[in-house]
C-alpha positions as CSV (number, residue, x, y, z in Angstrom):
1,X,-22.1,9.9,10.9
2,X,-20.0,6.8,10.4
3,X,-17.4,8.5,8.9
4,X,-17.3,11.6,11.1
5,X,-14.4,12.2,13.6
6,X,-12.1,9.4,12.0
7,X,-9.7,11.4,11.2
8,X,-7.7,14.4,12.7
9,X,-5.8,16.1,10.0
10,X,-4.2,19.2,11.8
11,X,-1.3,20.5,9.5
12,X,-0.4,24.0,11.3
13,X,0.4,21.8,14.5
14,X,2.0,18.5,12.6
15,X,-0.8,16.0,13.9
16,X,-2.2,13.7,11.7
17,X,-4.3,10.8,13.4
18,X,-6.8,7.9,12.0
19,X,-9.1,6.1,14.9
20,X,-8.7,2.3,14.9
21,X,-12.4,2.1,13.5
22,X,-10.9,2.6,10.0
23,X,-9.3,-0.6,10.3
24,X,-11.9,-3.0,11.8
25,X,-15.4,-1.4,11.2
26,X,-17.3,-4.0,9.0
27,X,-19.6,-0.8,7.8
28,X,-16.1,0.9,6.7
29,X,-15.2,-2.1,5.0
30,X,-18.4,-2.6,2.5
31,X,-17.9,1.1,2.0
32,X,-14.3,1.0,1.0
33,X,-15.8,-1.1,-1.3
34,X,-18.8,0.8,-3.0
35,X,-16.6,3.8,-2.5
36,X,-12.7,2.7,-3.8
37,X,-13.0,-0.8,-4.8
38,X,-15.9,-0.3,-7.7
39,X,-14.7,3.5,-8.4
40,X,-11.2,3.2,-9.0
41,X,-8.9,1.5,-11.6
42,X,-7.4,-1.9,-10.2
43,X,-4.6,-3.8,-11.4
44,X,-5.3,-6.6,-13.1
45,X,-1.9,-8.0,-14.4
46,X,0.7,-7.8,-17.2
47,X,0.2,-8.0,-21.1
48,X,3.1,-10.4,-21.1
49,X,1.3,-12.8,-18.7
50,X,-0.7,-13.4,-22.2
51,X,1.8,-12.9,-24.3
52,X,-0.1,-15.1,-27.5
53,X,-3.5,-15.5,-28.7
54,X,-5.3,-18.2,-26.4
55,X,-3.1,-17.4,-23.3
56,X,-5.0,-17.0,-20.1
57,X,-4.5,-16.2,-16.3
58,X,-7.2,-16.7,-13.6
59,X,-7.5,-14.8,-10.2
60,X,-9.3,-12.7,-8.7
61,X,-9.5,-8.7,-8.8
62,X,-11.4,-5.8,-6.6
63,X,-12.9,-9.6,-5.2
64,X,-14.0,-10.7,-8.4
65,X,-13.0,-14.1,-10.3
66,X,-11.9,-13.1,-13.7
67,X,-10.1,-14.8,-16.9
68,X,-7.3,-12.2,-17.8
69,X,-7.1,-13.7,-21.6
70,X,-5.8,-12.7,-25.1
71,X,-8.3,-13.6,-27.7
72,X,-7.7,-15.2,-30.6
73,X,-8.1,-11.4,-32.6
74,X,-5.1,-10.7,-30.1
75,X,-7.2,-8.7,-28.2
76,X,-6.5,-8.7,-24.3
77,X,-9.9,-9.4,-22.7
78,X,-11.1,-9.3,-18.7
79,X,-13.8,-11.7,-18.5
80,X,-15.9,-12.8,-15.6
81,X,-15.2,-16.0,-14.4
82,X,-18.5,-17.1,-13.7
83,X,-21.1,-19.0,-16.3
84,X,-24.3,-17.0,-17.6
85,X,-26.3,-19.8,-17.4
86,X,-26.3,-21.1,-13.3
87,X,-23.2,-19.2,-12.7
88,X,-20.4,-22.0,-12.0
89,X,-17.1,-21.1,-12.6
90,X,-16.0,-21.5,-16.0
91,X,-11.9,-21.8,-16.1
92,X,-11.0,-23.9,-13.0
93,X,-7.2,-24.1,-14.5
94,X,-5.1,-21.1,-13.2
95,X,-3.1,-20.2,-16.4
96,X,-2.5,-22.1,-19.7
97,X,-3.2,-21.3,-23.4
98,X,-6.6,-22.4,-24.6
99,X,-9.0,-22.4,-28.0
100,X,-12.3,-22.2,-25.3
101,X,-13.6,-22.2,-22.0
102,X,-16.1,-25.2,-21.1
103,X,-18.3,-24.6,-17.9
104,X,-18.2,-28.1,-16.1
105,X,-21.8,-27.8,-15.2
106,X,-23.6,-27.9,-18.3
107,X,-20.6,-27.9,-20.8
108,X,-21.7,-24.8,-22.2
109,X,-18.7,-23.8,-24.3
110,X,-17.5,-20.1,-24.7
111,X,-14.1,-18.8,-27.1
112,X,-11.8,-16.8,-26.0
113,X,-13.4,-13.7,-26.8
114,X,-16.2,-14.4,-24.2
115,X,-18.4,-15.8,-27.0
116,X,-21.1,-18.5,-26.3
117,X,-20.2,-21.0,-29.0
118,X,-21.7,-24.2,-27.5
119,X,-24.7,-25.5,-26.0
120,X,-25.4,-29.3,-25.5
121,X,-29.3,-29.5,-26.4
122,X,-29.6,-26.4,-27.9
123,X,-32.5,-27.6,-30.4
124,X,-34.8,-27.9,-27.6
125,X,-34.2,-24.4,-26.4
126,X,-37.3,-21.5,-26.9
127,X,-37.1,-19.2,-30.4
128,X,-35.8,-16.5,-27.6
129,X,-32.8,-18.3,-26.6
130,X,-30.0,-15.9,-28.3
131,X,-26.4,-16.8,-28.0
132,X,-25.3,-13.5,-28.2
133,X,-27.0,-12.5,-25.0
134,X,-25.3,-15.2,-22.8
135,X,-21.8,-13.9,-24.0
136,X,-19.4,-14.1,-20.7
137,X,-19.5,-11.0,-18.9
138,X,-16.3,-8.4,-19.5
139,X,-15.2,-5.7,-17.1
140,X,-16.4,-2.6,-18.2
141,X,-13.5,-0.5,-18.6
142,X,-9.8,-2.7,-19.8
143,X,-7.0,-0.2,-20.5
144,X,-3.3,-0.3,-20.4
145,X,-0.1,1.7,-19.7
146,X,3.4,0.5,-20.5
147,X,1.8,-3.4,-20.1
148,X,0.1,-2.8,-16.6
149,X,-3.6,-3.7,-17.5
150,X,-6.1,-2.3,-15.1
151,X,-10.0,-2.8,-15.1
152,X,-12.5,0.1,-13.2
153,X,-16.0,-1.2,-12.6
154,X,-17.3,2.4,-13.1
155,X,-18.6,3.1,-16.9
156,X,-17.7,6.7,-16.5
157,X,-14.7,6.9,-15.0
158,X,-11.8,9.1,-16.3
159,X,-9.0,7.5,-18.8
160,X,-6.7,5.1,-16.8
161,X,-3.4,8.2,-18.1
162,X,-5.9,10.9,-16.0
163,X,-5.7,8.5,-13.0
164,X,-2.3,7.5,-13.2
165,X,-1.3,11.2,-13.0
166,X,2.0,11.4,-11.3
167,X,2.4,7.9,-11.0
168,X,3.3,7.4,-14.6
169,X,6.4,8.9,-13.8
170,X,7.6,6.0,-12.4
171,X,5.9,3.2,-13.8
172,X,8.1,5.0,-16.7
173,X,11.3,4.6,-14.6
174,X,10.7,0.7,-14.0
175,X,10.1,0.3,-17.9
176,X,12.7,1.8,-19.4
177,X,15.3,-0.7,-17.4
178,X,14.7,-2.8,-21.0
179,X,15.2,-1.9,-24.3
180,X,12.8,-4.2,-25.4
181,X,10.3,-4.6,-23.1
182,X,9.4,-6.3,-19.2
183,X,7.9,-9.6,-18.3
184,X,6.4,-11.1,-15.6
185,X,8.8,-14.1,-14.4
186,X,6.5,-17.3,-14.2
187,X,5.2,-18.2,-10.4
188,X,3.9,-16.0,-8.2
189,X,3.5,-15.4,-4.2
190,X,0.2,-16.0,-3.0
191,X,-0.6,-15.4,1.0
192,X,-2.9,-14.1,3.3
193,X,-2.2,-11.7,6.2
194,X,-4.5,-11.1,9.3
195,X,-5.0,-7.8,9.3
196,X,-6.1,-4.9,7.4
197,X,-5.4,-4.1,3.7
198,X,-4.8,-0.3,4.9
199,X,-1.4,-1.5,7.1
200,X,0.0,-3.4,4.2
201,X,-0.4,-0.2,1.8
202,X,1.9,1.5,4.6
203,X,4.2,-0.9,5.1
204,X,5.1,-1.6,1.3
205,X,6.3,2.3,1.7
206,X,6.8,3.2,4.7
207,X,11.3,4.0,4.6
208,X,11.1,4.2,8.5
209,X,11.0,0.5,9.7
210,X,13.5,-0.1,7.0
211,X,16.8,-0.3,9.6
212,X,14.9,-1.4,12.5
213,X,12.4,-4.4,11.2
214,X,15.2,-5.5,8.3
215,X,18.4,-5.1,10.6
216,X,19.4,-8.8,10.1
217,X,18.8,-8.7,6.2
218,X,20.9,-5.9,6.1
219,X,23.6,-7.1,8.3
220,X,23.6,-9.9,6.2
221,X,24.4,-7.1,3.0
222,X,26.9,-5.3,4.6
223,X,28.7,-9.1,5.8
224,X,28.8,-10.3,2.1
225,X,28.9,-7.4,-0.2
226,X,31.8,-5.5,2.1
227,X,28.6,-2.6,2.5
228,X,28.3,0.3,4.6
229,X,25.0,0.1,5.9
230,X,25.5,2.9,8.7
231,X,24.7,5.9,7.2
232,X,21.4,7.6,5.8
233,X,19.7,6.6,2.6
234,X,19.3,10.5,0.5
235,X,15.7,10.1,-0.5
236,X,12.3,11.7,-1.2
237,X,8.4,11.1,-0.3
238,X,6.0,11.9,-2.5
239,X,2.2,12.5,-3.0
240,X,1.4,11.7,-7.1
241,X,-2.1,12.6,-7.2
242,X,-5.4,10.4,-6.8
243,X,-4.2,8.6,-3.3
244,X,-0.9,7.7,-5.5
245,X,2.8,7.9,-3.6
246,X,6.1,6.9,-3.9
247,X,9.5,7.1,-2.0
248,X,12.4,7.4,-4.5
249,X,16.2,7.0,-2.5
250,X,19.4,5.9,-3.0
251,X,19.9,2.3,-1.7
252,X,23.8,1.1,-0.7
253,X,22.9,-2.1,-2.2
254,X,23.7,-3.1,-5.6
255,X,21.2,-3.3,-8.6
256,X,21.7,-5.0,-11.8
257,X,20.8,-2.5,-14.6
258,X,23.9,0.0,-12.9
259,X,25.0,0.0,-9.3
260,X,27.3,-2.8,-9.0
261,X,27.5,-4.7,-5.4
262,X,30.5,-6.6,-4.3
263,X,28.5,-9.9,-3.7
264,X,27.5,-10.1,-7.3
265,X,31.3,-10.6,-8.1
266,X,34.0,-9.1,-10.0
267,X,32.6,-10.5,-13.3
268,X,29.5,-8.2,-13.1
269,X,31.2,-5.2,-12.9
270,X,32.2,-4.6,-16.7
271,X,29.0,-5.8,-17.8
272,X,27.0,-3.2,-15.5
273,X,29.2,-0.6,-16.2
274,X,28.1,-1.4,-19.8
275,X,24.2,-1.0,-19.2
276,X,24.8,1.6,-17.7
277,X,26.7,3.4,-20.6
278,X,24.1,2.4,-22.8
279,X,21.1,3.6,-20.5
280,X,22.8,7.0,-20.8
281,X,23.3,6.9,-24.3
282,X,19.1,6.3,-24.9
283,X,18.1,8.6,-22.5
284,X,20.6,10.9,-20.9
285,X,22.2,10.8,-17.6
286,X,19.9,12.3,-15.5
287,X,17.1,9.9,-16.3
288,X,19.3,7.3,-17.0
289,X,20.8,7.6,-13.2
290,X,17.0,7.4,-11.9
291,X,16.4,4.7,-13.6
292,X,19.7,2.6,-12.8
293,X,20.5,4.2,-9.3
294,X,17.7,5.0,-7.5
295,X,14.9,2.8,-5.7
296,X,11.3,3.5,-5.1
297,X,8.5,1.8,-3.7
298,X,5.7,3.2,-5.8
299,X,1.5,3.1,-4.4
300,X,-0.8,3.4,-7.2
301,X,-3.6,3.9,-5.3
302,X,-5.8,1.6,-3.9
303,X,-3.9,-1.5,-4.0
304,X,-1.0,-1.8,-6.4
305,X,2.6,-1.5,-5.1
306,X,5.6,-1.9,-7.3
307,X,9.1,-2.1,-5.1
308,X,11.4,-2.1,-7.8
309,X,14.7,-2.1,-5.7
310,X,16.8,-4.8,-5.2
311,X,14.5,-6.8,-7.3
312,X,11.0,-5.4,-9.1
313,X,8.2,-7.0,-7.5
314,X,4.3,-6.3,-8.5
315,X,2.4,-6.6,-5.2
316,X,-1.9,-6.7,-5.4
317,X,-4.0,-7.5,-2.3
318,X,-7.5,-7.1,-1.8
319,X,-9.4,-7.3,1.6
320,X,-11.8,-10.3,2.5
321,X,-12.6,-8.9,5.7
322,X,-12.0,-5.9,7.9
323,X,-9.0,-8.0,9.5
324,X,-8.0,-10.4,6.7
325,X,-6.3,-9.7,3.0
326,X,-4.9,-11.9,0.4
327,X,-1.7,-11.1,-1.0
328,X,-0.2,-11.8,-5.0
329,X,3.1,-11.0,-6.1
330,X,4.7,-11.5,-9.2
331,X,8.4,-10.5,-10.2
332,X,8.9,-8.4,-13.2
333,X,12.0,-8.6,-15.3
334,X,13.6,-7.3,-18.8
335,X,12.7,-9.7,-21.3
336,X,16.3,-9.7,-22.7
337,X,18.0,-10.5,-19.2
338,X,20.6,-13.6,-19.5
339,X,19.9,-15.8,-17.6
340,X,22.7,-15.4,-14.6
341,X,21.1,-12.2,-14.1
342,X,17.5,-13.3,-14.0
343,X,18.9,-16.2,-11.2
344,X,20.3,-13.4,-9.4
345,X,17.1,-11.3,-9.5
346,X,14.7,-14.2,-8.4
347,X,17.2,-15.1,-5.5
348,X,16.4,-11.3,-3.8
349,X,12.7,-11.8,-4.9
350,X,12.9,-14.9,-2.6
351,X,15.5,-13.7,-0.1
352,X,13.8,-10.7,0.9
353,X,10.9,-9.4,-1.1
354,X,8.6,-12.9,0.0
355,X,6.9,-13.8,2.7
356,X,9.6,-15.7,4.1
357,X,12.1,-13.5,3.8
């Protein structure tokens, strides 16, 4: 009964409508949960964030603490960040490159593989104390595509490809900008928003408050790039299976693997113009102009976006409460970008894609 009525989903007549209880309901919450949260495969960050054997990144995912690690058999391991002896957080540092993790509690000692290696007093523990029971615990599902690593709480769930579906497409679209390979740019964005994790979904692809909200940011295009910033974006929206959706378009503004923008100077142009030859050259100009010309803001359901337009940011929230979310965002790159370039990128990651812009 909790759910019934919420939503009114009349296609013959074009109305589609969802009652505000979907967005502050406390009950709707813990099911979203159960239901999306524990069920569904949730990003969990990049394989070049742990790039070497002992590297390591802490934060939370689907409200969990976790140690994103790579082992020292180069393995890339989600481990809970919680002790299996009084349950105390093991890593307290947020990233770094380690041998082990030492619990500050008790200073039981685990590698990077999640093994317990260490216990202070151990002698005076029962015949039954095993250290292979008190391994950390590991997500139960850790897959990969193209470097995105995603956990799923759920044993049984389909293969992280099956989920993808249609999104793949354009994960593919964002990788291939490199020859050899994307990175995550060290930092990251970490807010909170009061409201709930349902509107930010929206907005992060939602192409109609584009002129309206961002009027000043793109005045301020059209001012120093010499744009025209009246006319339409030519553009798409579209469903990619399992909750996942995207809106692909045609921006005005410049991008650095093709479309060249006045405010990036007149040096840029030649070397664009080159990327973009060779783009075409590996792949053929019709992917190669999707790749290099269009934008999308891509939704891989429940709560990955990935705006890769005038710079490629990796957005992940998760809700604390009905009316309050916290917000990551990390800015991904090609690994062989000069520097100028990468300068250039992080200045639009700042400029418009944070939470100050």
């Amino acid at each position: 009964t909790l759910l019934e009525g919420l939503i009114i989903d009349n296609q013959q007549d074009g109305l589609f409508r969802v009652n505000r209880q979907a967005f502050v309901s406390p009950e709707i919450r813990e099911l979203e949960q159960r239901r999306i949260f524990e069920q569904c495969w949730i990003y969990a960050g990049h394989e070049s964030e742990v790039a070497n054997p002992g590297d390591f990144q802490c934060r939370r995912v689907a409200g969990r603490p976790v140690i994103l690690a790579r082992g020292d058999d180069k393995k890339v391991r989600v481990l809970l960040n919680t002790c299996t002896h009084r349950g105390a957080f093991v890593c307290r540092e947020q990233s770094g490159n380690t041998r082990t993790f030492q619990c500050p509690y008790h200073a039981w000692t685990f590698n990077t593989r999640g093994d317990l290696i260490g216990v202070p007093g151990e002698d005076a523990y029962s015949p039954s104390f095993d250290l292979n029971e008190l391994r950390l615990g590991e997500a139960p599902r850790v897959e990969s595509y193209r470097g995105f690593i995603f956990v799923c709480l759920n044993p049984a769930a389909e293969s992280l490809v099956d989920y993808l579906a249609g999104a793949k497409e354009f994960l593919d679209l964002v990788c291939d900008q490199s020859e050899v390979g994307m990175e995550v740019v060290p930092g990251s964005q970490l807010y909170s928003i009061r409201a709930n994790w349902k509107l930010l979904v929206e907005n992060s692809f939602d192409g109609y408050h584009g002129l309206p909200t961002h009027q000043r940011y793109l005045n301020f295009l059209a001012e120093t790039g010499g744009l025209d910033m009246s006319g339409k974006f030519p553009g798409k929206a579209l469903a990619l299976g399992n909750g996942h959706a995207v809106i692909e378009y045609e921006p005005p503004w410049g991008r650095l693997v093709a479309r060249w923008n006045p405010s990036f100077g007149e040096a840029k142009k030649a070397e664009i113009e080159a990327l973009y030859q060779k783009l075409t050259e590996r792949f053929g100009k019709e992917w190669a102009y999707r790749v290099a010309q269009t934008s999308r803001n891509l939704l891989i359901f429940p709560n990955l976006i990935i705006n890769d337009i005038m710079a490629i940011t990796i957005r992940t929230f998760f809700p604390v409460s009905p009316d309050y979310m916290e917000v990551s965002a990390w800015a991904l790159a090609p690994q062989d970008e000069s520097a100028e370039n990468r300068n250039l990128r992080l200045d639009n990651f700042l400029t418009f894609l944070g939470p100050g812009g």
